[in-house]
C-alpha positions as CSV (number, residue, x, y, z in Angstrom):
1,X,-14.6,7.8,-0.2
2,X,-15.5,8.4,3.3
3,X,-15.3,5.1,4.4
4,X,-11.7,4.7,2.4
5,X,-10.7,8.4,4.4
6,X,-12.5,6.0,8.0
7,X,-10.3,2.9,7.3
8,X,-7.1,4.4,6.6
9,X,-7.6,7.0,9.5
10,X,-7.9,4.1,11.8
11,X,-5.7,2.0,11.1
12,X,-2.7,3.9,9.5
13,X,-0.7,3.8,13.1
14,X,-1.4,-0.3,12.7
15,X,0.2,-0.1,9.0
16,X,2.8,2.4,10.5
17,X,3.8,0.0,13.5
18,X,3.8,-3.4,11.1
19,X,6.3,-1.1,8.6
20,X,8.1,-0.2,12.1
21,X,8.2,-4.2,13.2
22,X,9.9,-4.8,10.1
23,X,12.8,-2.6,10.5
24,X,11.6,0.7,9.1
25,X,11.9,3.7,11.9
26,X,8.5,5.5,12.5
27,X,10.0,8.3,10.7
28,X,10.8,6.2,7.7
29,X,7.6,4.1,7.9
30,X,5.2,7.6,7.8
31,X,7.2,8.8,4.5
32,X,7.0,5.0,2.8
33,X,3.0,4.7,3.4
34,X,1.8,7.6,1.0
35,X,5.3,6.5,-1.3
36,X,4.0,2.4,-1.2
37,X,0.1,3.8,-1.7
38,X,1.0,5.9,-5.1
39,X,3.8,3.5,-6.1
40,X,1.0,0.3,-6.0
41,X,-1.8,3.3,-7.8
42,X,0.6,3.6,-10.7
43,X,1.8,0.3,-11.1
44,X,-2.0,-1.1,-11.5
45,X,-2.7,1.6,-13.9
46,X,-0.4,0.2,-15.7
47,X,-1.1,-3.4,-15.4
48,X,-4.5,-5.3,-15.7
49,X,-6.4,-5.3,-12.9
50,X,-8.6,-8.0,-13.8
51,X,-6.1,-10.7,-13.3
52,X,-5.6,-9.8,-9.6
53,X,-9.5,-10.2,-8.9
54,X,-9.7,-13.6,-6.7
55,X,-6.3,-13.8,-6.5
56,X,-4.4,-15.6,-3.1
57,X,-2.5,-12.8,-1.1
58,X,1.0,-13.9,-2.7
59,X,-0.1,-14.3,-5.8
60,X,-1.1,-10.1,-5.3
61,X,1.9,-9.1,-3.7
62,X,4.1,-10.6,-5.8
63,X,2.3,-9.1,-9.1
64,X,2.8,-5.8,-7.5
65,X,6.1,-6.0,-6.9
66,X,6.8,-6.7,-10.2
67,X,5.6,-3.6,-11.2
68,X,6.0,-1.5,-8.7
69,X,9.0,1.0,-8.9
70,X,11.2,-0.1,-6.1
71,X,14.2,1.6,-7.3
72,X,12.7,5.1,-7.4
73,X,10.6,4.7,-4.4
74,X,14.1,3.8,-2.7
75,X,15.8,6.4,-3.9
76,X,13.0,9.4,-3.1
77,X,13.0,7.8,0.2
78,X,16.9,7.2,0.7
79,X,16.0,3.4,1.5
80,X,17.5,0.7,0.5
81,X,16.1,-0.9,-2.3
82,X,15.4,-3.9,-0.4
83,X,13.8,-2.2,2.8
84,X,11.7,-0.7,0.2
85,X,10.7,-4.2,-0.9
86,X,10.3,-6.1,2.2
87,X,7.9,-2.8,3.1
88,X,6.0,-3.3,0.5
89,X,5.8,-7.8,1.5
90,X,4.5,-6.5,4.9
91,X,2.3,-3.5,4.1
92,X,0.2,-5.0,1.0
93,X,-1.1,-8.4,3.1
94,X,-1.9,-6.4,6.0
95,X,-4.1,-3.8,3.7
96,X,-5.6,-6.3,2.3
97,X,-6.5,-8.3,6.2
98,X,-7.9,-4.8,7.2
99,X,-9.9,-4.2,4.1
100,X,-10.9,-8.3,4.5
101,X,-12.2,-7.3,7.7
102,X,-14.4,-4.5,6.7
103,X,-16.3,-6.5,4.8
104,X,-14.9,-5.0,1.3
105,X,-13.2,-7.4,-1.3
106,X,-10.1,-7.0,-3.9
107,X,-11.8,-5.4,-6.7
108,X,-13.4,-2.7,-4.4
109,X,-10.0,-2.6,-3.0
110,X,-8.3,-2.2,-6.3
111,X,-10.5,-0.2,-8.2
112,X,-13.1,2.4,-7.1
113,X,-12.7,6.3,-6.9
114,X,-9.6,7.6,-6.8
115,X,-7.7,3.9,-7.0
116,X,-9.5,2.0,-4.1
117,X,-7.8,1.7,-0.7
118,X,-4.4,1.6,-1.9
119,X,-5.2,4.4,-4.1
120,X,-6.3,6.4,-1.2
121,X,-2.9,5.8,1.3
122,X,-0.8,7.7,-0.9
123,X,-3.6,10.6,-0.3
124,X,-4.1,10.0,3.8
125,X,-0.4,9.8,4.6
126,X,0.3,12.8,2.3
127,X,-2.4,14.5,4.6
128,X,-1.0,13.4,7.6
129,X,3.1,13.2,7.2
130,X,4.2,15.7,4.7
């Protein structure tokens, strides 16, 4: 869990600033990073995993989205459903390049203590922005 705590650490103003590119404010993008982490956590415990494994990047971000709770993450947030989307289209690829580029691999990503990297977001940003 260290090196999820190491990753995220340096490289949530990267995840922060892509969010921001996109149209999200700073403000917004810091409370939509923990919200996207725990919104992709509890949408692979309720899908199957093993079907992602060796998956293309689409083919990832699109199976999340279709389980992910856009509608309440928009409304917690007071985004737009389709902000909350779009965030979601830019943040997951660019977790995945970062993770890529560590040397770790989709199922570490996925799984692992306390729901792999995207697990852990939801537990750095609510460190650092709430």
């Amino acid at each position: 869990m260290d090196m999820l705590k190491d990753l995220l650490a340096n490289h949530s103003s990267e995840l922060i600033d892509s969010l921001s590119e996109s149209g999200f404010t700073v403000d917004q993008a810091q409370e939509f990073l923990p919200e996207a982490g725990q919104g992709v956590k509890d949408a692979l415990g309720a899908g199957d995993i093993v079907s992602l494994l060796g998956s293309d990047t689409d083919t990832v971000v699109s199976s999340l989205l279709e389980k992910v709770d856009i509608s309440a993450i928009a409304e917690r947030l007071g985004l737009d459903e389709t902000m909350v989307s779009n965030g979601f289209e830019v943040l997951i690829p660019k977790v995945l390049d970062i993770f890529k580029e560590q040397g770790g691999g989709l199922s570490s990503l996925l799984g692992g203590g306390e729901g792999g990297l995207l697990g852990g977001i939801a537990k750095l940003g609510s460190k650092f922005f709430r």
